[in-house]
C-alpha positions as CSV (number, residue, x, y, z in Angstrom):
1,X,-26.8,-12.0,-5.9
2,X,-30.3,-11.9,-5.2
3,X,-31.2,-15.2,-6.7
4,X,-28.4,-16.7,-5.0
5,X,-28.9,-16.0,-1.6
6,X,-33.0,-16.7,-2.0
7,X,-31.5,-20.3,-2.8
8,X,-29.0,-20.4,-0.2
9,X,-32.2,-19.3,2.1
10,X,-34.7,-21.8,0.8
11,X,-31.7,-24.7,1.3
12,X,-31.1,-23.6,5.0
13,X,-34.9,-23.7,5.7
14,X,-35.2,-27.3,4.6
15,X,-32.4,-27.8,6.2
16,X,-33.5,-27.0,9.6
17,X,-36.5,-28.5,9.1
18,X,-34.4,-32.2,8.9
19,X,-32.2,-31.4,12.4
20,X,-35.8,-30.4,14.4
21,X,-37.0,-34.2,12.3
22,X,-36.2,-36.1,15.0
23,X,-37.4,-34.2,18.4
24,X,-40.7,-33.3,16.4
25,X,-40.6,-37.5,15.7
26,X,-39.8,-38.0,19.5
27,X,-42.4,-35.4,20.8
28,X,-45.3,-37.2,18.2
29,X,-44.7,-40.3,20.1
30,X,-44.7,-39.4,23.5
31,X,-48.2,-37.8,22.7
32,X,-49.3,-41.1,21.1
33,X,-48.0,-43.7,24.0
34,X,-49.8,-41.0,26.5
35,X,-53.2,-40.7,24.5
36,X,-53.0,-45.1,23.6
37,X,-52.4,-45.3,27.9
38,X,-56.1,-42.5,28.7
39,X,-57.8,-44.1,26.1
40,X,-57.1,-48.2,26.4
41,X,-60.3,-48.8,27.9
42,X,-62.3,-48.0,24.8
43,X,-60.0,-48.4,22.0
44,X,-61.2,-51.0,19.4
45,X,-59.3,-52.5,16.9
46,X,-59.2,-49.9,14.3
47,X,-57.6,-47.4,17.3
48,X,-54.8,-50.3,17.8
49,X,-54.4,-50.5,13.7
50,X,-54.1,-46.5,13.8
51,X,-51.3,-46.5,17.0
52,X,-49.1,-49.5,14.6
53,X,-49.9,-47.2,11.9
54,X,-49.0,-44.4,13.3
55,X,-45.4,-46.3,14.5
56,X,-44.5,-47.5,11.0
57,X,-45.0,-43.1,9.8
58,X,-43.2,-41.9,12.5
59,X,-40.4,-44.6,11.5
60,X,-40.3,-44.1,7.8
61,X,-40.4,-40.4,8.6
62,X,-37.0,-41.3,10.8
63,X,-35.7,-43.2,7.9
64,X,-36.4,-40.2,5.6
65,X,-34.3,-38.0,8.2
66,X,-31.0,-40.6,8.7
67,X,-31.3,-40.7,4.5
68,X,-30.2,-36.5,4.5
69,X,-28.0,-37.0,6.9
70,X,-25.6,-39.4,5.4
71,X,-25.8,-36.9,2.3
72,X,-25.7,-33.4,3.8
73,X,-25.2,-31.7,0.1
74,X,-28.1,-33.2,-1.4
75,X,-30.2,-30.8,-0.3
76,X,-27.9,-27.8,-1.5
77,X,-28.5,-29.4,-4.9
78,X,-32.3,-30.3,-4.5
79,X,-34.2,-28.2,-2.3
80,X,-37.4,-28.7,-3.8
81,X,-37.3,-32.8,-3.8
82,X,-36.2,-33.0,-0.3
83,X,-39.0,-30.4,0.8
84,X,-41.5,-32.5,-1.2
85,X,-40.5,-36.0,0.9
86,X,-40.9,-34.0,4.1
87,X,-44.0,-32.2,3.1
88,X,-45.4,-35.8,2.1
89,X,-44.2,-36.9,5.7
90,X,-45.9,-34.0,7.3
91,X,-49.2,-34.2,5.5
92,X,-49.1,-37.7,6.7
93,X,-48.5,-37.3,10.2
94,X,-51.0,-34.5,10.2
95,X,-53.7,-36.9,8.6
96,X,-53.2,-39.4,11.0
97,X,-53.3,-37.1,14.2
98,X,-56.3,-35.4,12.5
99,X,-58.2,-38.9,12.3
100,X,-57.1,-40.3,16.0
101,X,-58.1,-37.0,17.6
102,X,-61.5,-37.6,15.4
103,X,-62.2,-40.7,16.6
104,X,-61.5,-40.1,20.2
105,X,-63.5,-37.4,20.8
106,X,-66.8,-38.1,22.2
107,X,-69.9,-36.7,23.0
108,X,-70.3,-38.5,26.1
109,X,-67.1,-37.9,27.7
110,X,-66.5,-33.9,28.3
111,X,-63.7,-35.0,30.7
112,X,-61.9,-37.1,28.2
113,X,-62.5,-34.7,25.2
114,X,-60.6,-32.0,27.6
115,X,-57.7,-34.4,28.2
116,X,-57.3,-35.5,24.6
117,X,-57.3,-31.0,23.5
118,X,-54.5,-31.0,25.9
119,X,-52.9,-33.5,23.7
120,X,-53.8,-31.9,20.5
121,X,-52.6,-28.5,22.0
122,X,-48.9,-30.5,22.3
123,X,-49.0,-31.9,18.5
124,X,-49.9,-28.1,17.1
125,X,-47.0,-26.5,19.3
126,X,-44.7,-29.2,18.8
127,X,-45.6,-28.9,14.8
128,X,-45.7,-24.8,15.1
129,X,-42.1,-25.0,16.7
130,X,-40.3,-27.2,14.4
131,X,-41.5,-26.3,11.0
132,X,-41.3,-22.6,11.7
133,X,-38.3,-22.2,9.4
134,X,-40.0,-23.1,6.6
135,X,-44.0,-21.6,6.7
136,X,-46.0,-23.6,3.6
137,X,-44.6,-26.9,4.9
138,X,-46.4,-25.8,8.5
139,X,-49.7,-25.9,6.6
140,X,-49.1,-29.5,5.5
141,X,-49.4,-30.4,9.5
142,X,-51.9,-27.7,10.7
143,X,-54.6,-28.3,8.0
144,X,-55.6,-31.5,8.2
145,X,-55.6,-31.8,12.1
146,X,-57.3,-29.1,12.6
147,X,-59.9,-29.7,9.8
148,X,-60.8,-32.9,10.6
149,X,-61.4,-31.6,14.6
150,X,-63.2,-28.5,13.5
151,X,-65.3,-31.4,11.6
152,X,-66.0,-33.3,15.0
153,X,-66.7,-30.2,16.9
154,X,-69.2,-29.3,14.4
155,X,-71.2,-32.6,14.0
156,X,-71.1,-33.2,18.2
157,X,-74.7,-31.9,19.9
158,X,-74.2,-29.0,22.1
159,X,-73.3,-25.0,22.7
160,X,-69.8,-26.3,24.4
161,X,-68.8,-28.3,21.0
162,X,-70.3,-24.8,19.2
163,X,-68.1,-22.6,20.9
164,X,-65.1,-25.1,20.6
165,X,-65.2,-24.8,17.0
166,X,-65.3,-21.0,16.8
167,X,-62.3,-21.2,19.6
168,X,-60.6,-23.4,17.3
169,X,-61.1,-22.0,14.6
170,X,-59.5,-18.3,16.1
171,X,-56.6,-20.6,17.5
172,X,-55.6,-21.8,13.6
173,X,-56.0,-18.3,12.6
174,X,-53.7,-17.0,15.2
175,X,-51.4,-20.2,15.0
176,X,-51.2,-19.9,11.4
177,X,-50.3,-15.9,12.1
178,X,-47.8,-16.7,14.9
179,X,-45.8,-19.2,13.0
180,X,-45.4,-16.7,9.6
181,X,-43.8,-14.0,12.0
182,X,-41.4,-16.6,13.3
183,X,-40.8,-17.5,9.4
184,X,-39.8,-14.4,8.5
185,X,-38.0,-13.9,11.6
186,X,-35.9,-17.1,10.6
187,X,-35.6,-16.6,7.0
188,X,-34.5,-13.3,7.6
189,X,-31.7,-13.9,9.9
190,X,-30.7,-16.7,7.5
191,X,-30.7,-13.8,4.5
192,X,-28.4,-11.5,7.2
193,X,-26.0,-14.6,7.6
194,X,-25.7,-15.5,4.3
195,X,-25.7,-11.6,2.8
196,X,-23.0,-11.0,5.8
197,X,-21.1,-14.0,4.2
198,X,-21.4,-13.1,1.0
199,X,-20.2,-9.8,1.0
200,X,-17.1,-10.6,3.7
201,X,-16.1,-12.8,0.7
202,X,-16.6,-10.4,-1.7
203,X,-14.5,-8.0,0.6
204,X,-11.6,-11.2,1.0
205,X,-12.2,-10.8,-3.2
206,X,-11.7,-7.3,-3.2
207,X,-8.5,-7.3,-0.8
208,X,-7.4,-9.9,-2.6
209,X,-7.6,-8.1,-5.8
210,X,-6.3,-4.9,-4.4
211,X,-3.5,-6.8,-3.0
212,X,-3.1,-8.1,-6.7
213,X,-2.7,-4.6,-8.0
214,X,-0.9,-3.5,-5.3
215,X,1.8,-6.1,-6.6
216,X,1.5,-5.5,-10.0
217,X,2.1,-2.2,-9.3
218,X,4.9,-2.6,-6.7
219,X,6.5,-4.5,-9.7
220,X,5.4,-2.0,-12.2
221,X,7.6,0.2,-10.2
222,X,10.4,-2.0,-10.0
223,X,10.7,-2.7,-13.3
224,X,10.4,0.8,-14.2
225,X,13.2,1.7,-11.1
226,X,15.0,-0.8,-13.5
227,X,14.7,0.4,-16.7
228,X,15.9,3.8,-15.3
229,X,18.4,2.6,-13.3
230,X,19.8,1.1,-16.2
231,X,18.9,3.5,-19.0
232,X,20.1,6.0,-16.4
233,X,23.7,4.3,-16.3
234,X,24.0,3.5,-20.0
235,X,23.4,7.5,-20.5
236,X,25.4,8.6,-17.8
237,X,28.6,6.8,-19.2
238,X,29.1,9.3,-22.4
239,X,27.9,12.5,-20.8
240,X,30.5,11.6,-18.1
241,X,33.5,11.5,-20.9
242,X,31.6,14.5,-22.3
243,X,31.8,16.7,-19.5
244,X,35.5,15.8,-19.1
245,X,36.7,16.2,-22.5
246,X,34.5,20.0,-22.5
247,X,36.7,20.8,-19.5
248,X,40.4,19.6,-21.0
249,X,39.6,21.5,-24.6
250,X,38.5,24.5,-23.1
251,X,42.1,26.0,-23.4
252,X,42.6,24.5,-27.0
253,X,39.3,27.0,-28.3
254,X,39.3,29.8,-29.9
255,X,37.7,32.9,-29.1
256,X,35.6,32.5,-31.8
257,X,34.5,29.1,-30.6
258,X,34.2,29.9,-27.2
259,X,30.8,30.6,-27.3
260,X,29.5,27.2,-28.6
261,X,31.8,25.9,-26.2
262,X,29.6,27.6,-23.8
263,X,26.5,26.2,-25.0
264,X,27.6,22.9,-25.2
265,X,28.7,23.1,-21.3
266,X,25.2,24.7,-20.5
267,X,23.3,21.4,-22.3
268,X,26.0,19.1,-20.6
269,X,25.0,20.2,-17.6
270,X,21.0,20.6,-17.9
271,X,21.2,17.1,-18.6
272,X,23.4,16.3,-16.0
273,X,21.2,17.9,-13.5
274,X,17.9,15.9,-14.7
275,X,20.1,12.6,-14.6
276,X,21.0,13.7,-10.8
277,X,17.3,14.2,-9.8
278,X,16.7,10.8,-10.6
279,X,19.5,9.7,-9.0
280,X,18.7,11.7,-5.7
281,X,15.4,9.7,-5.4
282,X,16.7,6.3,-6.0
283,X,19.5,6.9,-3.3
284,X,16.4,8.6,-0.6
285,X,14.3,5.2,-1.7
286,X,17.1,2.9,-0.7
287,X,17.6,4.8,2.4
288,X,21.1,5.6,1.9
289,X,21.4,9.5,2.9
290,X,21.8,9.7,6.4
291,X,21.6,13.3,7.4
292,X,24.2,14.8,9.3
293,X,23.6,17.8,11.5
294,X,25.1,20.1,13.0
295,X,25.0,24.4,14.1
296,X,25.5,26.6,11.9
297,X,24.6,30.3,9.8
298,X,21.2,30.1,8.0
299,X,23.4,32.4,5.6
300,X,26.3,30.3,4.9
301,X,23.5,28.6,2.9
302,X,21.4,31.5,1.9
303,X,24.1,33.3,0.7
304,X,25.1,30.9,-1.3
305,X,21.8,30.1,-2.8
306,X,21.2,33.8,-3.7
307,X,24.5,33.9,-5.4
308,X,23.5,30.6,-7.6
309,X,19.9,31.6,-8.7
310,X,21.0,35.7,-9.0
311,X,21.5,35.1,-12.7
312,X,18.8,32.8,-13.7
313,X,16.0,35.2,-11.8
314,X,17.3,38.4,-13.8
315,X,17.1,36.7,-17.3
316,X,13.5,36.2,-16.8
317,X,13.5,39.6,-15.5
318,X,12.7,39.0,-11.5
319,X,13.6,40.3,-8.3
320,X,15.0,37.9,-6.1
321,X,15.5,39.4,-2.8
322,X,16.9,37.6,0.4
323,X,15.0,38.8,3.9
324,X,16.9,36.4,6.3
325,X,18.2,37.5,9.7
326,X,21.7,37.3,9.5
327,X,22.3,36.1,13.3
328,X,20.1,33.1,12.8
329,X,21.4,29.7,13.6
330,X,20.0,26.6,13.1
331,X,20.6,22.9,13.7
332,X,20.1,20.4,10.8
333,X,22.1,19.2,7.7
334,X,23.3,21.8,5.5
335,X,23.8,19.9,2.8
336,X,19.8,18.6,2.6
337,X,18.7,21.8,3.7
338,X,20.5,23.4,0.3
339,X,19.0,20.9,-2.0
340,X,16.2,21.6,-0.6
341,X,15.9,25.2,-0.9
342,X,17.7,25.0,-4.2
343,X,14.7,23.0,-5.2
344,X,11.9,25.5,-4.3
345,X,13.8,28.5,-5.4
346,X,14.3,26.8,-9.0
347,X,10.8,26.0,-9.3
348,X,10.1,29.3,-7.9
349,X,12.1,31.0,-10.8
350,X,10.6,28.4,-13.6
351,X,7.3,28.9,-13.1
352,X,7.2,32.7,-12.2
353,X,7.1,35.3,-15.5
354,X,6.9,38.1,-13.3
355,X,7.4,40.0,-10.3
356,X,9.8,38.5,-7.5
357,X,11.2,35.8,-5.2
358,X,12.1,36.3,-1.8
359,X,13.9,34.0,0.1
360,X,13.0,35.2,4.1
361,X,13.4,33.7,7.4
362,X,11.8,35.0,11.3
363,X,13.6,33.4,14.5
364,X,10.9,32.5,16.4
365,X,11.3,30.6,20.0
366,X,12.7,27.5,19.3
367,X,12.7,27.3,15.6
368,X,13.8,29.5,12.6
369,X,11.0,29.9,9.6
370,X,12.6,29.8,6.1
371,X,9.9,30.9,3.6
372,X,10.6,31.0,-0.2
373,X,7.2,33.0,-1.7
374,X,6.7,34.1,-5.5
375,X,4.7,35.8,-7.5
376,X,4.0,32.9,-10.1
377,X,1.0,31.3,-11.4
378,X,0.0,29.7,-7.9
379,X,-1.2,26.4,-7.6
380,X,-5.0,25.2,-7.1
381,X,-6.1,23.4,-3.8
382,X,-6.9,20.2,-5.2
383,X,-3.0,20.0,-6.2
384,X,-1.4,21.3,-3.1
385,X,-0.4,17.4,-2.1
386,X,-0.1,15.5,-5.3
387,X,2.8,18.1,-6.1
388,X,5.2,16.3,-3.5
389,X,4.4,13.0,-5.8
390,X,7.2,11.7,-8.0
391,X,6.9,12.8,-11.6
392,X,3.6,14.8,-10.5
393,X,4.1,18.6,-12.8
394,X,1.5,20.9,-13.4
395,X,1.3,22.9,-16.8
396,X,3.4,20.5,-18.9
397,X,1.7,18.2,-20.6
398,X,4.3,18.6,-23.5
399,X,6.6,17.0,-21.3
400,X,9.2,19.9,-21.8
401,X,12.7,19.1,-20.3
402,X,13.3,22.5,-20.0
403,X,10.3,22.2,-16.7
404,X,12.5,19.3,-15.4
405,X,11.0,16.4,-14.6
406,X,8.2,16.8,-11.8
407,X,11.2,15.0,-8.9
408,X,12.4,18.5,-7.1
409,X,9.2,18.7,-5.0
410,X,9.3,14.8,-4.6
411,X,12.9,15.0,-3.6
412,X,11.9,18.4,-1.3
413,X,9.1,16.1,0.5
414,X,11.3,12.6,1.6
415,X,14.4,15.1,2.5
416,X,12.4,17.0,4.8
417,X,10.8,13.6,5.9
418,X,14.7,12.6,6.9
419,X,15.4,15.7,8.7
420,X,12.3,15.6,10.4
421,X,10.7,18.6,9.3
422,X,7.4,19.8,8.2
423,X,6.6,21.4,4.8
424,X,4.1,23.6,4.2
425,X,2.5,25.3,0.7
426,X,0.0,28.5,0.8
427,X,-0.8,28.7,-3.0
428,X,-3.3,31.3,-4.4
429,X,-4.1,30.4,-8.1
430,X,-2.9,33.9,-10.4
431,X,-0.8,35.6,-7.1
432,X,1.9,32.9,-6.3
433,X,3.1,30.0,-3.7
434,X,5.0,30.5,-0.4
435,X,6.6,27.2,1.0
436,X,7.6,27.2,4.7
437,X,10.1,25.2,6.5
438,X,10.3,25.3,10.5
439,X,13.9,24.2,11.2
440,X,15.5,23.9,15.1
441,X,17.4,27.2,16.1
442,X,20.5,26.4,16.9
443,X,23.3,27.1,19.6
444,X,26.2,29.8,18.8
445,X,28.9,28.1,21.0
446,X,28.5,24.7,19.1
447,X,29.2,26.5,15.1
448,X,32.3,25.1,13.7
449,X,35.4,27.2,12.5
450,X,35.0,28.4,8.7
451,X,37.6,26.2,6.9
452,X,40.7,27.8,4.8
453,X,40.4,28.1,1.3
454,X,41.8,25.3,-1.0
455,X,45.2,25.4,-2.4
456,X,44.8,23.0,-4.9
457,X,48.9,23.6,-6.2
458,X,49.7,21.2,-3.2
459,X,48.1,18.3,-5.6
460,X,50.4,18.8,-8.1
461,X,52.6,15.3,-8.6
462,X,49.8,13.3,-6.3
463,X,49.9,9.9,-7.7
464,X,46.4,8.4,-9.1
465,X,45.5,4.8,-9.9
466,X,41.9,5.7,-12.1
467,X,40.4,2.1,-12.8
468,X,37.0,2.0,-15.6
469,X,36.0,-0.1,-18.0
470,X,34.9,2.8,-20.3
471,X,37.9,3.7,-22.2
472,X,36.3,7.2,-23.4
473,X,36.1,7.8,-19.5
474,X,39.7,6.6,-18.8
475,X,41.0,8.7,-21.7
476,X,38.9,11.5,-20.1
477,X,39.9,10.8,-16.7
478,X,43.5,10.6,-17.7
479,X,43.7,13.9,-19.2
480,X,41.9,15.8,-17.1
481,X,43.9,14.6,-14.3
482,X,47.1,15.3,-15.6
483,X,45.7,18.7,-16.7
484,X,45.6,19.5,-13.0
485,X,49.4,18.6,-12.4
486,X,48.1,15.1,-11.1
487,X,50.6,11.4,-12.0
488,X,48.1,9.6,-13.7
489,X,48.1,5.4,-14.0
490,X,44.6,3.6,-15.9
491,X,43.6,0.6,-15.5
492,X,39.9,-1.8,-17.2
493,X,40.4,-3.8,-14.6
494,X,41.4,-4.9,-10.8
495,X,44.2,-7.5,-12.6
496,X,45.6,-4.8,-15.6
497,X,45.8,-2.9,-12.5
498,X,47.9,-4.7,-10.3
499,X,49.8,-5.7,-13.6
500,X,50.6,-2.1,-14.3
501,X,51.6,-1.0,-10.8
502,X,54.0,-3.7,-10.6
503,X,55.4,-3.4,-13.9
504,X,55.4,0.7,-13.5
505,X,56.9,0.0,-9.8
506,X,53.7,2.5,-9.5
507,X,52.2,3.1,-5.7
508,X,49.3,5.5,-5.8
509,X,48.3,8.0,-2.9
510,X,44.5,7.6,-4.3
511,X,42.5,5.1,-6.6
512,X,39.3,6.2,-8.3
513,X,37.5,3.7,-9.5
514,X,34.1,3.3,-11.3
515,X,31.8,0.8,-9.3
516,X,30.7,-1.4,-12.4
517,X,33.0,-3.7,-13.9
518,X,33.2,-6.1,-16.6
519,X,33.2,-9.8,-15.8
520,X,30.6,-9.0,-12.4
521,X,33.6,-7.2,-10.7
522,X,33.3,-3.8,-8.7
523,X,35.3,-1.0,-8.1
524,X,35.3,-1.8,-4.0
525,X,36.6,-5.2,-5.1
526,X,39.5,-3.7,-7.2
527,X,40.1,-1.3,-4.6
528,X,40.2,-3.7,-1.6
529,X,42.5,-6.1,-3.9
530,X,45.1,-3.1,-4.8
531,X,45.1,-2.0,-1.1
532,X,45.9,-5.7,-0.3
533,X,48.5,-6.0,-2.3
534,X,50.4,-2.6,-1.4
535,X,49.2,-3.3,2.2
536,X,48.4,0.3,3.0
537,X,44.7,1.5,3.6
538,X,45.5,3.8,0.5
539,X,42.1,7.0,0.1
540,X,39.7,5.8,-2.5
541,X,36.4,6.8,-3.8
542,X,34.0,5.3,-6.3
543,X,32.4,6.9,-9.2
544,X,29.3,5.2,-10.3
545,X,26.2,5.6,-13.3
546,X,23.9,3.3,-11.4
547,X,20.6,4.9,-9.7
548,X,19.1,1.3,-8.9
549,X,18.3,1.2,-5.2
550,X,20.0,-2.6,-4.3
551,X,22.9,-1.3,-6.2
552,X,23.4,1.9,-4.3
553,X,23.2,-0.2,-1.4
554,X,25.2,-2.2,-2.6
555,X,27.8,-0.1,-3.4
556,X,27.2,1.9,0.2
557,X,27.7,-1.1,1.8
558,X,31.6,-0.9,0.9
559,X,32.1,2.5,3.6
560,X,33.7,3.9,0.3
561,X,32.6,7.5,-0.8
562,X,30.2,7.4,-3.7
563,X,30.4,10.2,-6.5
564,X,27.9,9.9,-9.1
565,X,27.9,10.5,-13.0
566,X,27.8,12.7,-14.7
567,X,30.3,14.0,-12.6
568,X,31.5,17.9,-13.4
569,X,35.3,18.4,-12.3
570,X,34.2,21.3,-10.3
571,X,32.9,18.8,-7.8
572,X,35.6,16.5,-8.6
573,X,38.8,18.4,-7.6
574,X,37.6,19.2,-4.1
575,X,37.0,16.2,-2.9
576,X,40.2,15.0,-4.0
577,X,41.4,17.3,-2.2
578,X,39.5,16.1,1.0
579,X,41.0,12.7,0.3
580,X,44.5,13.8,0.1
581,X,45.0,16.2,2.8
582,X,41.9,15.4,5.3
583,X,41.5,17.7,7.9
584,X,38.6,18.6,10.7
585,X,34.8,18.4,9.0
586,X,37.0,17.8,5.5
587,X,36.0,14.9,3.6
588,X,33.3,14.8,1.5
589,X,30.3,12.3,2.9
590,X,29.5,9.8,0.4
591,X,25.8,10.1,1.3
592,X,25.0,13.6,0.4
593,X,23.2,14.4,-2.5
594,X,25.0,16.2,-4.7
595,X,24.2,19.7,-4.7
596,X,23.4,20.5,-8.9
């Protein structure tokens, strides 16, 4: 870099040197049509050869000038020549003013000797002034005039020409002082310029470059969102026959069996639960939870939550105690504010071996604080924020499924960034974490009615249309279904659909259909076909394995509800429920995360 801009500075000084060519040029001749008018009387014929002489430089020297200047960029590529031909020019000019000042001053003639210093006062500033940029090419000019009238002084008779030599020879020294400042003044500010340049370009580079990676990575994500997405659905499709077909044999086990049975159900739905973290940050990413809030008990979701973890916290042999004011009411979505509790409290109860978990919450004046603190293995300073990171865990290098998959604090951070709310971790590394949530109190008056319990024998006889490509899942569906008293018709496809309501004289009270079809066909297009051909806005719901954000979208886009495999028919028989007989705060939104 160095190099380069000491090039880029000796170009710009030559440079400057050629644009101040022409008024140093203009300024010369004034001087010499002035000195040619005092001195007419006694110049001889070598004084009228010196003024033509001195014409023809100054016009070669112009030449020289409009040569550069129809080729700019030559001197970029050859500083050295083009500082050479003006140096030539200079020594030149200086050699000539050198001689005519040498022969005009006389020793008879003070008054005229006084005019012609004037004069030579002129040529040095004029000289000084326009070859300041570049400081060795100044000497070219300053060295011979002044040399040659030093020599006059010196060989004229008299203290005046004495002390005129000394004077002139402290004016070189200080001209020659003068004009170096003012070089590195110039070259200097050209250095600044240039370094400024250089480094703004570097910084365009950089951007440019960071921009670059940005992308990359922006598609490093998307093709990864892809490959899980993807990978995602083709997994979910068997573990969704898998849960069904665990939930239809259950009554066909032995006793003896009942306990693998068990098992099986427990890894069934471990995996199901990793699949549904994944899916719960592709559908915040696509921005297709809307939170819906409303009053209501801090404890119809404490309770709940206490209930749910009770079991896991004693097998590790904790104390998980609830401290929450039972008159508290808040304002927010209960659904979010579950997941998100249920996410603390189960990393609360993975990574604590001993001691307790307390779930506790203070009204305060306008807010209610929820805290959820443990006695765990605490988490250092520098980690505090990168644990709200996607696929961010501490203390599992091995990658251990049974630790999840670093997404419940990810999923914790963009929900409470929904709802609005503020997060907050006090770690101490060796004596445990407290997280802290502010959420709005709420108003008593505005708390809806509990709803009645289900009674699910009302379903019995309900006729279902279940549409799926997956004929493990339609067997599934079908059998489970029917297991629960339900008329059950299956269908691969919008057309064997239609075919088989027609030729079954079949009209369903509710279609279920999974969102990916064969042949680039969806489950809202089968749906909005079937409902056009029994011309009845007939209650529907899609079931789907995807967790790519255009394709939730997508699929939210139809106003359908969305359930999302695996799907456990704990959470499926409700919300057929809600379907079938709606009633106030009933259905099931389709843009909930569901709870695991």
């Amino acid at each position: 870099m160095e190099q380069y801009l000491e090039r880029k500075v000796e170009s710009e000084q030559i440079l400057l040197l050629y644009q101040n060519l022409n008024s140093a040029l203009s300024g010369n001749l004034l001087v010499l049509v002035c000195l040619a008018w005092a001195s007419r009387e006694q110049m001889h014929t070598w004084g009228m050869m010196l003024a033509i002489a001195g014409c023809i430089l100054f016009f070669l020297r112009y030449l020289d000038g409009l040569q550069l200047s129809g080729n700019p960029r030559s001197i970029r590529e050859h500083p050295r020549y083009w500082e050479r031909r003006y140096a030539t020019g200079l020594l030149l000019t200086g050699t000539f003013w050198g001689l005519v000042f040498y022969g005009i001053i006389e020793n008879q003639n003070p008054e005229m000797n006084f005019f012609v210093m004037c004069f030579f006062g002129a040529i040095v500033s004029i000289g000084g002034a326009t070859t300041a940029a570049r400081f060795p090419v100044y000497l070219y000019l300053i060295l011979p005039i002044c040399g040659l009238v030093m020599i006059k002084f010196f060989l004229l008779e008299g203290m005046l020409y004495r002390i005129l030599f000394l004077a002139l020879f402290a004016f070189i020294a200080i001209n020659v002082v003068v004009n170096r400042n003012y070089n590195r003044i110039i070259s200097k500010s050209i250095y600044l310029r240039y370094e400024n340049a250089f480094l703004i370009a570097k910084l365009e580079q950089e951007k440019s470059r960071a921009e670059e990676n940005q992308a990359l990575a922006e598609d490093a994500m998307r093709s990864k969102d892809k490959f899980l997405a993807a990978a995602s659905h083709d997994l979910r499709q068997p573990l969704h026959a898998q849960s069904l077909y665990l939930d239809i044999i259950q009554d066909y086990i032995s006793p003896a069996g009942l306990e693998s049975l068990t098992a099986l159900k427990k890894t069934n739905l471990t995996l199901s639960e990793l699949f549904n973290k994944v899916l719960d940050v592709s559908r915040l990413n696509a921005g297709i939870v809307i939170a819906k809030q409303r009053h209501f008990h801090l404890t119809d979701v404490t309770a709940s939550l206490m209930e749910e973890f009770r079991q896991d916290a004693r097998a590790k042999g904790l104390l998980l105690e609830e401290k929450a004011d039972d008159g508290a009411i808040i304002h927010t979505d209960p659904v979010l504010l579950a997941q998100i509790l249920r996410n603390i409290l189960a990393n609360a109860i993975r990574y604590t071996d001993q001691g307790s978990i307390s779930l506790s919450c203070q009204v305060r004046n306008s807010y209610v604080s929820i805290s959820i603190s443990d006695t765990g293995k605490g988490i250092p300073p520098a980690e505090q924020q990168k644990i709200f990171q996607e696929y961010y865990q501490l203390q599992n290098p091995e990658r251990d499924r049974n630790k999840g998959l670093g997404l419940g604090l990810a999923i914790v951070a963009k929900m409470c960034k929904l709802l609005a709310l503020e997060i907050k971790c006090d770690s101490i590394p060796g004596r445990g974490s407290t997280f802290t949530l502010n959420v709005p109190c709420g108003h008593e008056s505005e708390v809806a009615p509990e709803h009645l319990p289900i009674n699910y024998k009302i379903l019995d006889q309900a006729r279902i249309l279940v549409i799926d490509d997956e004929l493990d899942i339609l067997q599934g569906m079908e059998l489970l279904l029917t297991s629960w008293g339900l008329q059950t018709l299956s269908a691969e496809s919008e057309a064997d659909a239609i075919l088989k309501i027609r030729t079954a004289c079949f009209r369903p009270d509710l279609i279920i259909a999974d969102y990916r079809l064969r042949n680039d066909k969806t489950g809202a297009e089968a749906i909005a076909g079937i409902r056009r051909l029994l011309a009845a806005e007939i209650p529907a719901l899609l079931i789907t394995g995807d967790t790519s954000e255009e394709r939730l979208q997508e699929a939210d886009t139809s106003g359908l509800l969305i359930l999302h495999k695996p799907l456990q028919p704990m959470k499926l028989r409700p919300v057929l429920y809600s379907l079938l007989h709606p009633g106030p705060g009933r259905p099931v939104s389709s843009q909930q995360p569901a709870p695991e």
